[in-house]
PLY file of the C-alpha trace (Angstrom):
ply
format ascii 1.0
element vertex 255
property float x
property float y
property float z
element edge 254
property int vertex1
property int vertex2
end_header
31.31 172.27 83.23
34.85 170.78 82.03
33.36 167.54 81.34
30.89 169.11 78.82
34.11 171.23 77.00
35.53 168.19 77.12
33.14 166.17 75.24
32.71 168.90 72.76
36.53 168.94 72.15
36.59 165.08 71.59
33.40 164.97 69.42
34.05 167.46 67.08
37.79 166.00 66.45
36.51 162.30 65.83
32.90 162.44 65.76
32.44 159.52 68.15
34.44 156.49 66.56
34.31 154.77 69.82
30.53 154.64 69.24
29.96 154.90 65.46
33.23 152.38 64.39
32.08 149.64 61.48
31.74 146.17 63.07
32.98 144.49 60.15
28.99 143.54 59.38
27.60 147.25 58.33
27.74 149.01 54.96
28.07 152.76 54.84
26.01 155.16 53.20
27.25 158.78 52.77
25.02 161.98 52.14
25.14 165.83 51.46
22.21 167.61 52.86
21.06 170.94 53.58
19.22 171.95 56.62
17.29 175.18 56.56
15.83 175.88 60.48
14.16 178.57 62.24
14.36 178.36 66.23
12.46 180.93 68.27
12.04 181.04 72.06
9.90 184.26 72.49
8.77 185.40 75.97
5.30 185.70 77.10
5.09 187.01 80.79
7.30 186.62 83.43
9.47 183.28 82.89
7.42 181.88 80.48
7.87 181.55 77.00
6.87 180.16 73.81
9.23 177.69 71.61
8.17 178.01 67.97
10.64 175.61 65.37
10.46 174.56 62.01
13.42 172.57 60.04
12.97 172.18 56.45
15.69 169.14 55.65
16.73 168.29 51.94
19.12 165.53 50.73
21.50 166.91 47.55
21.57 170.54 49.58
18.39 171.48 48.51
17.17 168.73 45.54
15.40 166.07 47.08
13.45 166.03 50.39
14.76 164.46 53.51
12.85 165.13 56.59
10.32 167.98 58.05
10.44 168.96 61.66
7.84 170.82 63.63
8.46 171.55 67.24
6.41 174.19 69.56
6.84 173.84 72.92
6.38 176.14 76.30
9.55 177.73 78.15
9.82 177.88 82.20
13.04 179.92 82.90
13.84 179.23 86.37
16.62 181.52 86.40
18.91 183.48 83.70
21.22 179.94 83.26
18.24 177.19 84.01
15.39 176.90 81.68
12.85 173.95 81.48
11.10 172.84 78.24
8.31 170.29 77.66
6.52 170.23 74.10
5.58 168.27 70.77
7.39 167.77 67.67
5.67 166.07 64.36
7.85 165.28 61.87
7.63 163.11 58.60
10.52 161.83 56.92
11.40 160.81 53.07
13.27 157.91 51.50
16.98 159.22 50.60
20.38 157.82 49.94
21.68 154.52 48.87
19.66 152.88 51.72
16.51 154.48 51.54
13.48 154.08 53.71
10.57 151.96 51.94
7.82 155.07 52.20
7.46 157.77 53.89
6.44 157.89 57.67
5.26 160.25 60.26
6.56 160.18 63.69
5.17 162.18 66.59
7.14 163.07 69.39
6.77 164.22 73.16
9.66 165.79 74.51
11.21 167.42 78.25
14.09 169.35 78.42
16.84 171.02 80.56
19.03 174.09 79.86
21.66 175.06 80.97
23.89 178.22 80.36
27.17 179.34 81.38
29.96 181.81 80.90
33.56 180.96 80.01
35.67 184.32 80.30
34.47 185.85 76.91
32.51 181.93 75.67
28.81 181.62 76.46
28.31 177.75 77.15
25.51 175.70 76.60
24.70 172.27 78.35
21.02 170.73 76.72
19.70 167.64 78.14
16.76 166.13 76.39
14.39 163.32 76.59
12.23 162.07 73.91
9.04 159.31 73.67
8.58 158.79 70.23
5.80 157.53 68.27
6.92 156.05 64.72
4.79 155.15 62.03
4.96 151.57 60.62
3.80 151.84 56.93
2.33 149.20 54.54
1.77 149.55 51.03
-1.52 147.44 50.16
-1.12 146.10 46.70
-2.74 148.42 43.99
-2.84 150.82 47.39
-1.54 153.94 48.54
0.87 153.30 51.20
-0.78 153.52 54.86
0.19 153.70 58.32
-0.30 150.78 60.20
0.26 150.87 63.67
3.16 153.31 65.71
6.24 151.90 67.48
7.28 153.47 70.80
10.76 154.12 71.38
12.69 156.07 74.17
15.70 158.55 73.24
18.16 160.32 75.56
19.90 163.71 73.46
23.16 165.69 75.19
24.02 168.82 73.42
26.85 171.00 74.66
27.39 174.33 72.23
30.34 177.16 72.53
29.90 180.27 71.35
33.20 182.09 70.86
32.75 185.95 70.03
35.31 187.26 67.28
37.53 190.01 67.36
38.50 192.02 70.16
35.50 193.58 70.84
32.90 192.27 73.33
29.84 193.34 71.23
31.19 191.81 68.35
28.45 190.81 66.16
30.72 187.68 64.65
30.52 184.54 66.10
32.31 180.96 66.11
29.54 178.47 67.43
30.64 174.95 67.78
29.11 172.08 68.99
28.51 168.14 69.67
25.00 166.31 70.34
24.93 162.61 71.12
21.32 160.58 70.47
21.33 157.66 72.67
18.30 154.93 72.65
17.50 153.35 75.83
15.01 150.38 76.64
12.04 149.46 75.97
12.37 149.31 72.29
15.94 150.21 72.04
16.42 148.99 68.50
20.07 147.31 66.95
21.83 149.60 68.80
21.74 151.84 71.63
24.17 154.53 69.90
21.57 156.57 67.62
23.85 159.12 65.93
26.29 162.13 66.67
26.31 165.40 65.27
29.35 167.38 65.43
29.06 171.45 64.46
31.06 174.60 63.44
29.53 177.84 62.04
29.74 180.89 61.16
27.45 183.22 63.44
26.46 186.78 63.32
23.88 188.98 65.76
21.61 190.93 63.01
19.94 192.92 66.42
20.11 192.24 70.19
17.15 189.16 69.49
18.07 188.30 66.32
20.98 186.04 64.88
22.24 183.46 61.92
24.14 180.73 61.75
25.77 179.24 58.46
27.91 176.02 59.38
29.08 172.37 58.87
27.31 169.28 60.50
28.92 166.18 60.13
26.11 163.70 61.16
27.44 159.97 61.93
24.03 157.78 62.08
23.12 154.04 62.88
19.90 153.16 60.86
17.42 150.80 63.20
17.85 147.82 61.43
21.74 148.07 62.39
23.28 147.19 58.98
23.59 150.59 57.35
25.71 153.66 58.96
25.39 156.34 57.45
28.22 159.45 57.19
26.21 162.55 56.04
27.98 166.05 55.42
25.24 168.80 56.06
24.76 172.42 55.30
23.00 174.13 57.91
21.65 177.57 57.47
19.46 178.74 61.37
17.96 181.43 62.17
17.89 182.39 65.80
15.30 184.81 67.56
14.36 185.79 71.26
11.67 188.63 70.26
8.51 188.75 71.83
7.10 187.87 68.41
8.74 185.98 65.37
10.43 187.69 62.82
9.83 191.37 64.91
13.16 192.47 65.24
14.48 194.54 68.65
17.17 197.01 67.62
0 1
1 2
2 3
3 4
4 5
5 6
6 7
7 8
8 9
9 10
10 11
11 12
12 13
13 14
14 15
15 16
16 17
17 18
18 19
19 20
20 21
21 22
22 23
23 24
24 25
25 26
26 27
27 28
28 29
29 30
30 31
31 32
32 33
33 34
34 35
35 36
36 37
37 38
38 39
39 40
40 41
41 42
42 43
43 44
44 45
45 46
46 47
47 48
48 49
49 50
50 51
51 52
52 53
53 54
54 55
55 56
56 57
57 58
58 59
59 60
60 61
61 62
62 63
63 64
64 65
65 66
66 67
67 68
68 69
69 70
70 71
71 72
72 73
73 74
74 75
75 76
76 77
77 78
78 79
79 80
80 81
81 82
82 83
83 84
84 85
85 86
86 87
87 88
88 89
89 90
90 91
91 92
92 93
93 94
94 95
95 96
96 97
97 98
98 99
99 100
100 101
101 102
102 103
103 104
104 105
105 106
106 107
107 108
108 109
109 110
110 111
111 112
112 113
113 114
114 115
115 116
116 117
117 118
118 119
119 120
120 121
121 122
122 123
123 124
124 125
125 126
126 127
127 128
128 129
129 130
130 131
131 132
132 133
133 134
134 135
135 136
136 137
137 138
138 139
139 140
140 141
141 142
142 143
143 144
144 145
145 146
146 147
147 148
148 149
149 150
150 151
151 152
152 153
153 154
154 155
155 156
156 157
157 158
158 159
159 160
160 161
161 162
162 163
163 164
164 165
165 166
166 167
167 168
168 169
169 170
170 171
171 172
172 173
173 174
174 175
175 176
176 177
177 178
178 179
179 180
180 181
181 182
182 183
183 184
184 185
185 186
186 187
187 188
188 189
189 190
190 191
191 192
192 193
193 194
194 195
195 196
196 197
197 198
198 199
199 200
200 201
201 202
202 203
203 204
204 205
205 206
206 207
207 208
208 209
209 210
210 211
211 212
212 213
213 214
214 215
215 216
216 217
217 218
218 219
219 220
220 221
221 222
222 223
223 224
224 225
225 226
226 227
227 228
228 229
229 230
230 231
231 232
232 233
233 234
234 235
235 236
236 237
237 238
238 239
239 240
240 241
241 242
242 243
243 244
244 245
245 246
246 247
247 248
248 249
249 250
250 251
251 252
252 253
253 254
């Protein structure tokens, strides 16, 4: 429990330097983005549940394209503070930046998960454990061709997410929120690229509960990334706008 707090402390004061420090031998790329993302876990029967997500990325806030994220999965909750996850995500990503990508590639992804949830004194406390097999698509662009993909790569990721939420004002139904939090992306064999470190994001936002299933989120992600091929780190400052619900159906609000 303290060693998650802990890591979210550190994390959102440096953002990982011990991790994400230049080598002397990378060049650094820095971005503004804008992440617009809907993330609903809505029950079905009993413990089980439906995960429905969609994350609409954009580099320049909202100008250019960056990434689009798909993710449904199904929900075991074991218990009120244990839940188990296991689904798909597609997403396809777009050149951006200084250091673009060549094309555009697809990537599918299979993922498990554990959650775990906790209570502070007046903070709700969030420990996320995730692992991720990820196919990647290699593209080629056949002269006098539309670019194609070629064959996948496999690779293996490892993702800890700790979250706070602090509730605002002296109330304990306050609808206000602070929600801050740190999420490290580790790679690990086979496959494991340039560099096992991945990329950190480190959070603070804005929150407020619109009903008892419904909530937003306006914050500050500062993302610290390794590319694959190891030369280019990238330092991107993002705007992220979420929308939270727990509804038996999306969008159907519970007063």
């Amino acid at each position: 429990m303290w060693r998650g707090l802990g890591i979210l402390a550190v994390c959102l004061g440096s953002c990982l330097p011990i991790h994400a420090q230049d080598n002397g031998q990378r060049v650094s790329d820095s971005n503004i983005n804008g992440w617009y993302m809907y993330f609903g876990d809505h029950p079905v029967r009993q413990k089980w549940g439906v995960h429905l997500e969609g994350q609409w990325r954009r580099n320049d806030v909202i100008d250019r394209r960056q990434q689009l994220l798909l993710r449904p999965a199904i929900n075991l909750e074991l218990n009120p503070s244990v839940t188990l996850t296991g689904g798909y995500a597609y997403v396809k990503s777009y050149p951006y930046g200084d250091f673009p990508a060549r094309n555009t590639f697809p990537e599918h992804r299979i993922f498990q998960q554990l959650l775990l949830k906790q209570k502070i004194g007046r903070v709700d406390v969030q420990h996320r454990y995730r692992l991720e097999q990820r196919f990647i698509g290699q593209v080629l662009q056949p002269a006098g061709g539309s670019p194609v993909v070629d064959s996948w790569r496999y690779q293996n990721r490892f993702r800890y997410f700790v979250k706070a939420t602090v509730p605002l004002g002296g109330s304990k139904e306050s609808q206000w929120y602070l929600g801050l939090y740190d999420e490290v992306f580790l790679h690990f064999a086979p496959n494991s690229g340039a560099s096992v470190f991945d990329q950190n994001r480190a959070y603070a936002a804005l929150g407020r509960k619109l009903s008892r299933t419904e909530k937003i989120e306006v914050g500050y992600m500062n993302q610290t990334l390794i590319q694959r091929n190891g030369r280019v780190q990238e330092y991107n400052h993002t705007l992220q706008v979420s929308f939270f619900s727990v509804a038996p159906f999306p969008f159907r609000r519970s007063k």
